[in-house]
C-alpha positions as CSV (number, residue, x, y, z in Angstrom):
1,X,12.3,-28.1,18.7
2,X,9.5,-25.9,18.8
3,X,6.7,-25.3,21.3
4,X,4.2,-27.5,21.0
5,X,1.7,-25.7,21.8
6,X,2.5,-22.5,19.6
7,X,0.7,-21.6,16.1
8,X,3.9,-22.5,14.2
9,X,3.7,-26.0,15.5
10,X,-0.2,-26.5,14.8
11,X,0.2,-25.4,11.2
12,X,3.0,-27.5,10.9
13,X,0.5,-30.3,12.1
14,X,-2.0,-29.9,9.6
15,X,-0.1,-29.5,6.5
16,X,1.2,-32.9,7.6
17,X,-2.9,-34.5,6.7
18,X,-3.4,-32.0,3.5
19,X,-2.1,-29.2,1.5
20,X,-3.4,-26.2,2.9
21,X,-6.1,-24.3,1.2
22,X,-5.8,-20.4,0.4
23,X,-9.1,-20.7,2.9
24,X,-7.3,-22.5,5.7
25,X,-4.4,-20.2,4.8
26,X,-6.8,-16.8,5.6
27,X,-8.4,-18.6,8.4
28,X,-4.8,-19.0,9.7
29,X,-4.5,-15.1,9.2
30,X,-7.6,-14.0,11.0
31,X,-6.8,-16.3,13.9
32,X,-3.7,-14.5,14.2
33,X,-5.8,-11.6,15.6
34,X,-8.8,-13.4,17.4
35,X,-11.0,-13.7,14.5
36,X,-13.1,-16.7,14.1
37,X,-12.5,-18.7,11.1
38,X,-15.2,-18.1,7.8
39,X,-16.3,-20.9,5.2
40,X,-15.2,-19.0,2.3
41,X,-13.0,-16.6,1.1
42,X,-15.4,-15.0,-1.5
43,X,-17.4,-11.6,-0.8
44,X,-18.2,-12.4,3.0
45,X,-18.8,-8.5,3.6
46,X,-15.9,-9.4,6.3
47,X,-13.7,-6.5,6.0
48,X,-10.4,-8.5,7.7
49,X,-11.1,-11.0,5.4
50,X,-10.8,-8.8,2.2
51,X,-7.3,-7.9,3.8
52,X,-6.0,-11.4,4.5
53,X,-6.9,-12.0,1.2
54,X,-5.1,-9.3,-0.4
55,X,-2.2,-9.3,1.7
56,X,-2.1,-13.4,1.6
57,X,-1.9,-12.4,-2.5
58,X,0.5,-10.0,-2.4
59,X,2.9,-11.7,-0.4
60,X,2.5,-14.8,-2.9
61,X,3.7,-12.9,-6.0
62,X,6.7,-11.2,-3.7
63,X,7.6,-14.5,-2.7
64,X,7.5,-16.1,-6.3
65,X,8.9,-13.0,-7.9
66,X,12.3,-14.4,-6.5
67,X,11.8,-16.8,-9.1
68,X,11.8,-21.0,-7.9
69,X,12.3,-24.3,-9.6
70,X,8.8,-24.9,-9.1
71,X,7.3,-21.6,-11.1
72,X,10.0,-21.1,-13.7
73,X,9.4,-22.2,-17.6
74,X,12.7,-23.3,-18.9
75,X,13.7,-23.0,-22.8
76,X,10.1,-21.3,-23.7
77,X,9.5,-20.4,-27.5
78,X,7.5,-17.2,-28.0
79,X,7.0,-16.3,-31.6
80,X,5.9,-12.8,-32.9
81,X,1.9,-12.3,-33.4
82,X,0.5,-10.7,-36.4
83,X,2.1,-7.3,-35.3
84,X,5.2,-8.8,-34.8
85,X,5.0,-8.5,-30.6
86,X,5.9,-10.8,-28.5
87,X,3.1,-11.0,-26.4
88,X,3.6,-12.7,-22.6
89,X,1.1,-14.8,-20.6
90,X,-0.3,-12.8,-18.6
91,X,1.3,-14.7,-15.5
92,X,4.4,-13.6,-16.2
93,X,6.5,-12.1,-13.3
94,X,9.9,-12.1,-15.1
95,X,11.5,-13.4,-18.0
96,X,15.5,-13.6,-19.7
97,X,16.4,-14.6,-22.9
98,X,18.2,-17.5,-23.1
99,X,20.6,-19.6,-25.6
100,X,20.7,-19.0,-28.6
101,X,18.7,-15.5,-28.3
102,X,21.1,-14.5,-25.2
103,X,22.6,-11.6,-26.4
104,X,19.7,-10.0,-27.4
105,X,18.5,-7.3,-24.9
106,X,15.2,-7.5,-24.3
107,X,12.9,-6.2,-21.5
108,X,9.3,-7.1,-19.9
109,X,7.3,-3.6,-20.6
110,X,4.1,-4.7,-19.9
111,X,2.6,-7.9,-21.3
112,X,5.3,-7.8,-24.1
113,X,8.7,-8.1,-24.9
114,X,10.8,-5.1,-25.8
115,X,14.3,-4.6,-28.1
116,X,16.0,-2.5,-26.4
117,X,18.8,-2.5,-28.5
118,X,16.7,-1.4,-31.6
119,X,14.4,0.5,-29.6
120,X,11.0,-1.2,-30.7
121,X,8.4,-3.9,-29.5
122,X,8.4,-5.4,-33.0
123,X,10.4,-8.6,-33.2
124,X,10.4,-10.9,-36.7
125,X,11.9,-14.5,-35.6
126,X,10.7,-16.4,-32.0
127,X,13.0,-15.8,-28.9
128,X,13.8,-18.5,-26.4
129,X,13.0,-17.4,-22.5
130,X,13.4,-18.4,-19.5
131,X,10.1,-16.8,-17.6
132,X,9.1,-16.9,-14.2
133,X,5.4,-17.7,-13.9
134,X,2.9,-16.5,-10.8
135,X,0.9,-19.5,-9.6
136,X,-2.0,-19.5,-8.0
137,X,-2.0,-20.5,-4.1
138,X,-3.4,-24.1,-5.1
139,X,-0.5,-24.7,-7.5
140,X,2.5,-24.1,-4.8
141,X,4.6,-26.6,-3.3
142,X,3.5,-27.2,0.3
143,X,6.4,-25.7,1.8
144,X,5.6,-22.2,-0.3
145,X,2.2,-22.5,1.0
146,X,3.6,-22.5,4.4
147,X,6.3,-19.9,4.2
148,X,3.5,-17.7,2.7
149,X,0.8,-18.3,5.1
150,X,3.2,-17.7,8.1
151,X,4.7,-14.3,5.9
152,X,1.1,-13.1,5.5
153,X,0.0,-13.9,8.3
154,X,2.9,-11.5,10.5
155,X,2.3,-9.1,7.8
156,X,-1.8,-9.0,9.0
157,X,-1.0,-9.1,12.4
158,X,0.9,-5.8,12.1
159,X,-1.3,-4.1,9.2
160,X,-4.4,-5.2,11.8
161,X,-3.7,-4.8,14.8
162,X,-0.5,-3.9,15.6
163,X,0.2,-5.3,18.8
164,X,2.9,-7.2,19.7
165,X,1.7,-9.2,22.4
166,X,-0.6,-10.3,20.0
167,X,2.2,-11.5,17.1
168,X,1.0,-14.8,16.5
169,X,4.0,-16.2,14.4
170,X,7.3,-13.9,14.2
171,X,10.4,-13.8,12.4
172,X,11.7,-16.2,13.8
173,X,9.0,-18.6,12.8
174,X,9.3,-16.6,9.4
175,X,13.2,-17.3,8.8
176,X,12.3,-21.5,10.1
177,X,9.9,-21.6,7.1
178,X,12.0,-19.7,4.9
179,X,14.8,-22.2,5.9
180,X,12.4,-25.1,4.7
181,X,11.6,-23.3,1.5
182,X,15.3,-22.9,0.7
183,X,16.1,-26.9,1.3
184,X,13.0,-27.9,-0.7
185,X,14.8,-25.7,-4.0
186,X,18.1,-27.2,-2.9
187,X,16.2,-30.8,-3.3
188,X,13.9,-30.1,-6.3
189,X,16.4,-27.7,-8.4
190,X,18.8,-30.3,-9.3
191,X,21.6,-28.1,-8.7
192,X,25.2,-29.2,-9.8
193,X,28.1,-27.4,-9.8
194,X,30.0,-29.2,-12.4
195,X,27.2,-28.9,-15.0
196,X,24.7,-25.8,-14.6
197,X,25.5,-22.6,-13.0
């Protein structure tokens, strides 16, 4: 078990009544070095909150970069605009061709797609992608919420302050809510050996 009376624990407690907020999430990061919590997460003129914010968002696309059940767009159809490109979402962290348009070898250069076999941007037919998709911090699973809060969080703590006497959740707390994160893919993927790969 865990100590009950550590930071782990606590946030552990409350993500049991709600989801946690990106605002509970930064208050989290600020308490990590004595801070006292704020009521928003907009321009506060709070300089440690600017940086939980941004390092709380950085470590949210790192983490979904991996690419999870829960922000990956299976079978997606993108079909050429006027100029013939093949023009992404913007919230597009990855993306791989898939069946039929496998064997084509095409690249993410920006917001588009790219041929790198015929060396051009311009594509004439659709192509079918799988695409890993950035969410915002509302949209994750709880369990991402909490492995990101507690990433962020060590990542502040160090960027901050730097003390280690003060290192509110470490990497062992880090690697539990990793752990959790790995079992709820395991659970949500619908992983099968005999039928996917």
């Amino acid at each position: 078990g865990f100590p009950s009376g550590s930071l782990f624990f606590q946030l552990l407690e409350l993500l049991m009544l709600s989801p946690t907020t990106e605002l509970e999430a930064i208050n989290t990061m600020l308490s990590t070095i004595g801070e006292s919590p704020v009521n928003t997460v907009e321009d506060t003129g709070n300089v440690d909150v600017v940086i939980a914010r941004q390092i709380l968002q950085s470590v949210s696309r790192e983490v979904q970069a991996r690419g999870w059940h829960f922000n990956t767009e299976k079978n997606y159809n993108i079909t050429p605009d006027s100029e013939g490109y093949l023009v992404l979402p913007n919230t597009v962290l990855k993306a791989d061709t898939v069946y039929p348009d496998d064997s084509k070898d095409v690249v993410v250069r920006g917001s588009k797609l790219y041929d790198r076999e015929n060396h051009t941007y311009v594509f004439t037919d659709a192509v079918k992608l799988d695409m890993t998709v950035l969410l915002t911090f509302d949209e994750l699973p709880e369990v991402a919420r909490n492995y990101v809060t507690i990433r962020a969080s060590r990542i502040f703590q160090e960027r901050v302050v730097g003390s280690d006497t003060l290192q509110a959740f470490n990497s062992q707390d880090e690697a539990r809510a990793m752990v959790s994160l790995m079992e709820y893919e395991a659970d949500t993927a619908d992983l099968n050996i005999l039928s996917g790969n």
